[in-house]
C-alpha positions as CSV (number, residue, x, y, z in Angstrom):
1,X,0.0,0.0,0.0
2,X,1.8,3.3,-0.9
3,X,2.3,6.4,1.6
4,X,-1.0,8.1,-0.1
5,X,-3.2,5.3,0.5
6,X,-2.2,4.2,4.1
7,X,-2.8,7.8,5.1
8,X,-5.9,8.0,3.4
9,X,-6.9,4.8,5.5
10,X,-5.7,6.2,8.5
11,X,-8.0,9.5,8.3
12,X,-11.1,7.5,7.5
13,X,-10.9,4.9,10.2
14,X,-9.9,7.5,12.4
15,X,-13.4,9.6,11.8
16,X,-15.4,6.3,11.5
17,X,-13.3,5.4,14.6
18,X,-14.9,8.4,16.7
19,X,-18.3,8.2,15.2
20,X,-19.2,5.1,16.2
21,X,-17.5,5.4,20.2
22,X,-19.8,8.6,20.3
23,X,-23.0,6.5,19.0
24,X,-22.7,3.7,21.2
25,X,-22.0,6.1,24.5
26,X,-25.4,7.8,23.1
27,X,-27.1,4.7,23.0
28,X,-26.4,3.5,26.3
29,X,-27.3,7.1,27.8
30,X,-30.6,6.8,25.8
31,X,-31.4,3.2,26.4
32,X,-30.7,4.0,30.4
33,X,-32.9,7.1,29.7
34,X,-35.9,5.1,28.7
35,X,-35.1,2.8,31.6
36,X,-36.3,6.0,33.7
37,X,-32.4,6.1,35.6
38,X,-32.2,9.3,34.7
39,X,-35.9,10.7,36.6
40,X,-39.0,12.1,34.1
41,X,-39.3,15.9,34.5
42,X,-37.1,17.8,31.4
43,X,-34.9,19.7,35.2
44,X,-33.6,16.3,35.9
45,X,-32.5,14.9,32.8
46,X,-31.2,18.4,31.8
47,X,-27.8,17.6,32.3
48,X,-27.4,14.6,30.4
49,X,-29.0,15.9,27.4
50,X,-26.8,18.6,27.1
51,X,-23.8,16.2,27.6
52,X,-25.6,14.3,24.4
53,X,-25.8,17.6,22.7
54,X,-22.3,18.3,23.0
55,X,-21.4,15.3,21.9
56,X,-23.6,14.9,19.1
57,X,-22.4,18.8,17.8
58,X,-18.4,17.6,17.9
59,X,-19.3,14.5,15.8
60,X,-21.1,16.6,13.4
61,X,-18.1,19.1,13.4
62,X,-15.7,16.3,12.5
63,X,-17.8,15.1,9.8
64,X,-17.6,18.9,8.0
65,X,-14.1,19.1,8.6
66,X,-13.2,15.4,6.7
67,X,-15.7,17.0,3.9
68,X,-13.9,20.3,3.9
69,X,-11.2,19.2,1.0
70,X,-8.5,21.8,2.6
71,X,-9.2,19.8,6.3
72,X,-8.8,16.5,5.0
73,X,-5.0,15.5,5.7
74,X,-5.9,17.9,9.3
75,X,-8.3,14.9,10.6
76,X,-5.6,14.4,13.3
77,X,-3.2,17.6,12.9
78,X,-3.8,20.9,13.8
79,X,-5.9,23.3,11.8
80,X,-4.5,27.0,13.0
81,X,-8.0,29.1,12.0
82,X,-9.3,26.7,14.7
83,X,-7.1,27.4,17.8
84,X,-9.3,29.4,20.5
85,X,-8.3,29.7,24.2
86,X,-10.8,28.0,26.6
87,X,-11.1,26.5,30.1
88,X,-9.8,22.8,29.9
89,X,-11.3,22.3,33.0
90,X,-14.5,22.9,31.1
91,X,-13.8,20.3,28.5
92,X,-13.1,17.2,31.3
93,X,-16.2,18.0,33.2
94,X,-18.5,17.9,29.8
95,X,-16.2,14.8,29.3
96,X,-17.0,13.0,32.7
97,X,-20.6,14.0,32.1
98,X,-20.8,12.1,29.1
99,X,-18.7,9.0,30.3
100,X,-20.4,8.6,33.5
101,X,-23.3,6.8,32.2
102,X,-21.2,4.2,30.3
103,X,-18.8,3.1,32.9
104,X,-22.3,3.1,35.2
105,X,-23.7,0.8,33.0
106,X,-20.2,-1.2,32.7
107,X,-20.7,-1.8,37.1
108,X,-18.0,0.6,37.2
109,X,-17.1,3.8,39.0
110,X,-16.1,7.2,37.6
111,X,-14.4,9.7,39.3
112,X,-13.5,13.3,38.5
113,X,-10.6,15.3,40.6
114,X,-9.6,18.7,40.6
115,X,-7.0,21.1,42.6
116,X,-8.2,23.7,44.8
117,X,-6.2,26.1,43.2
118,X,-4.5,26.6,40.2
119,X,-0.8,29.2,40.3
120,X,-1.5,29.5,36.7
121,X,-5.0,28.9,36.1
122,X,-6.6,26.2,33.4
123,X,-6.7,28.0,30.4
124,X,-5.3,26.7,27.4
125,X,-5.0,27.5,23.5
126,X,-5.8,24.7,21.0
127,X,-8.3,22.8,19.0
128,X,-11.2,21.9,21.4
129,X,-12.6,19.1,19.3
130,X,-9.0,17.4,18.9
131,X,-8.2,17.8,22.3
132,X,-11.6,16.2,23.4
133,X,-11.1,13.4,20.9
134,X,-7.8,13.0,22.6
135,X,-8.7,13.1,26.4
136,X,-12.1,11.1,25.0
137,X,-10.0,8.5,23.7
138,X,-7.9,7.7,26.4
139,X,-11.2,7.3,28.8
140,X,-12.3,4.8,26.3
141,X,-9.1,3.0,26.5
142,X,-9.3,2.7,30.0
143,X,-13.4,1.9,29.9
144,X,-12.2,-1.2,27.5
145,X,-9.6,-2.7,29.8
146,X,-11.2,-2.7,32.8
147,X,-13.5,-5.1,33.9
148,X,-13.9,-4.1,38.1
149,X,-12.8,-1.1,39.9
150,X,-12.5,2.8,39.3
151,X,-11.5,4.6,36.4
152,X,-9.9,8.2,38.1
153,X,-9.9,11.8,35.5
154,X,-7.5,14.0,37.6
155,X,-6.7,17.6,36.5
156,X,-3.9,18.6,38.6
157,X,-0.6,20.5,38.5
158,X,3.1,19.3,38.5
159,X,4.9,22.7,39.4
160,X,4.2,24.7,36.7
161,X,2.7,22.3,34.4
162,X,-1.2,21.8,34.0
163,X,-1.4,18.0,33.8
164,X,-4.2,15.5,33.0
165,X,-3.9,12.0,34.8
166,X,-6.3,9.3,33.5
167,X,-5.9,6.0,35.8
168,X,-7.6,2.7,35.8
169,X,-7.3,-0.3,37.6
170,X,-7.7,-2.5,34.5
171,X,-5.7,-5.1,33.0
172,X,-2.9,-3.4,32.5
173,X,-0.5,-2.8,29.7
174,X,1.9,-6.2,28.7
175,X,5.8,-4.6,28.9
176,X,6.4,-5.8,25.1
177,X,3.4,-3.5,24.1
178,X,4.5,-0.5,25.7
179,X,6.4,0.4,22.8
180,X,4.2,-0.4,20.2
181,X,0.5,0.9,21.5
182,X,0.5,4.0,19.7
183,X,1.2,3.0,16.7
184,X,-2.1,2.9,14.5
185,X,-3.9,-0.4,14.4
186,X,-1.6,-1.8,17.0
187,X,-4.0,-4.0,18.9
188,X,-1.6,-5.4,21.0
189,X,-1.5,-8.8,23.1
190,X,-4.5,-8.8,25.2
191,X,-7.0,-9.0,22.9
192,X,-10.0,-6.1,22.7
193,X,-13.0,-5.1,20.6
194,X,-11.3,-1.8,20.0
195,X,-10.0,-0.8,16.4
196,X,-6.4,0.3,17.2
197,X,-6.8,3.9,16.7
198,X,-7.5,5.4,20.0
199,X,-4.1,5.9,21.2
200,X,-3.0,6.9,18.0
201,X,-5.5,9.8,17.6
202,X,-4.4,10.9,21.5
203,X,-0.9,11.0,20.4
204,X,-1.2,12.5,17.0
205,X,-3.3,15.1,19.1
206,X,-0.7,15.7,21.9
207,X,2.4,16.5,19.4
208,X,0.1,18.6,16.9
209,X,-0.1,20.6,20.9
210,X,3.2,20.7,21.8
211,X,1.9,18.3,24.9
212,X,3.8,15.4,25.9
213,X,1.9,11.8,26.3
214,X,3.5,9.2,28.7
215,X,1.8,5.7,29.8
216,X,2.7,4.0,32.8
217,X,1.0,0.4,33.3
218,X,1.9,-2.5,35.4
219,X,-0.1,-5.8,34.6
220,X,-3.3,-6.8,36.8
221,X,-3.6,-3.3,38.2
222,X,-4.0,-1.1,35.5
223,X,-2.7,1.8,33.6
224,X,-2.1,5.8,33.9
225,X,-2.1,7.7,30.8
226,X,-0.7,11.3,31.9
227,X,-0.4,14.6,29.0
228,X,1.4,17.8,30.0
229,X,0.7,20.9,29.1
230,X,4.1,22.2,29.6
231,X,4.1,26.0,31.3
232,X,4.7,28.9,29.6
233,X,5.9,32.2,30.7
234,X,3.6,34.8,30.1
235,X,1.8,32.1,27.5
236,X,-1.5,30.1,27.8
237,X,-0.8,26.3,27.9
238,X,-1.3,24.5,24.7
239,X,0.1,25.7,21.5
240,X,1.7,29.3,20.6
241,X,2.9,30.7,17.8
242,X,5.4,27.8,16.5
243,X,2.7,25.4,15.6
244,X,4.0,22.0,14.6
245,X,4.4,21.2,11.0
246,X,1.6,18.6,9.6
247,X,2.6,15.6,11.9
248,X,4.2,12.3,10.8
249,X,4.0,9.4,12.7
250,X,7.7,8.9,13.1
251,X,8.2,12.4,14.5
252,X,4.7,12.2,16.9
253,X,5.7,8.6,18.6
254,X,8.0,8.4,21.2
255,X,11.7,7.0,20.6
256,X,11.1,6.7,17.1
257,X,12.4,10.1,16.1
């Protein structure tokens, strides 16, 4: 398959990839919905239905992006005339609102953790609908490999860095896959209904942000994804004004530079 063609079948599998994680999680809210967990007046089932409007509006938005013939080889890099500032913390709580009824319905427990304070705030500058994807897709990772337990979304700060923790108590991560788990359609040794994209589309995500990605697993107790948002001096976090070049996969994963 040449160059052309493999990217190609990355960028559609990659769209299709998100599609159908952001159908199922609607199905599962709805079908609980109708089950009456969610109470019958419009006030209590508010909340949810604006998580499924969120979510339903950033599929939509990826869907005109991949049609927009300028935004097709962007379906995982950056596109700069999107880039707005906005409050990450924001983002995880819409995410955690839209996750919580899956892992419910999976027996599992959700948790979302935040700092009291902030030195430098939780404002950062990038693509909202890649960095959703991103943060989206490592919660779904975690969701698949674990079976009992918690899954933790910390937002926290390491010194100056603004960093996202996402732990599970899963399965765990087999060493000789470590290396290989971002590539794309990497499915790895312990076998899964997943595609082989997720982690891809994270990483792909963090580099086209200037964020760094790191994974830290230890089989039968489960994994911690963590992405930094390195600090800048008198600069949001997230990308400035030396955006990274259309990413390659070679320059994106780690030790294969």
């Amino acid at each position: 398959m040449s160059q052309e063609k493999f990217i190609n079948k990355i960028n559609i599998s990659t769209l299709l990839h998100d599609v159908s994680n952001a159908v199922v999680n609607e199905s599962v809210v709805l079908k609980q919905m109708m089950d009456g967990e969610y109470g019958s007046t419009l006030q209590e089932i508010k909340t949810i239905l604006i998580s499924l409007w969120q979510t339903n509006n950033q599929v939509i938005q990826s869907i005109e992006r991949y049609q927009s013939h300028q935004s097709r080889d962007r379906v995982i890099g950056l596109n700069p005339s999107l880039i707005n500032e906005f409050d990450f913390s924001d983002l995880l709580n819409n995410l955690y609102q839209e996750y919580t009824p899956k892992v419910i319905n999976r027996g599992l427990r959700l948790h979302y953790e935040t700092c009291t304070e902030y030195p430098h705030g939780t404002r950062v500058k990038g693509d909202a609908i890649h960095l959703y994807r991103m943060c989206s897709n490592l919660l779904q990772n975690a969701l698949s490999y674990t079976e009992t337990g918690d899954i933790f979304l910390r937002l926290l700060n390491q010194g100056d860095d603004l960093v996202v923790l996402i732990e599970d108590t899963g399965v765990g991560i087999e060493p000789e896959d470590l290396a290989n788990i971002f590539l794309p359609f990497y499915r790895g040794t312990i076998s899964s209904p997943g595609s082989g994209l997720g982690l891809y589309i994270a990483m792909m995500v963090a580099y086209s942000h200037g964020l760094k990605l790191s994974v830290d697993s230890v089989v039968g107790k489960g994994t911690i994804f963590t992405i930094k948002f390195p600090y800048k001096v008198n600069n949001s976090y997230g990308v400035d004004g030396t955006i990274p070049k259309k990413p390659r996969l070679t320059h994106a994963l780690p030790g294969r530079h």
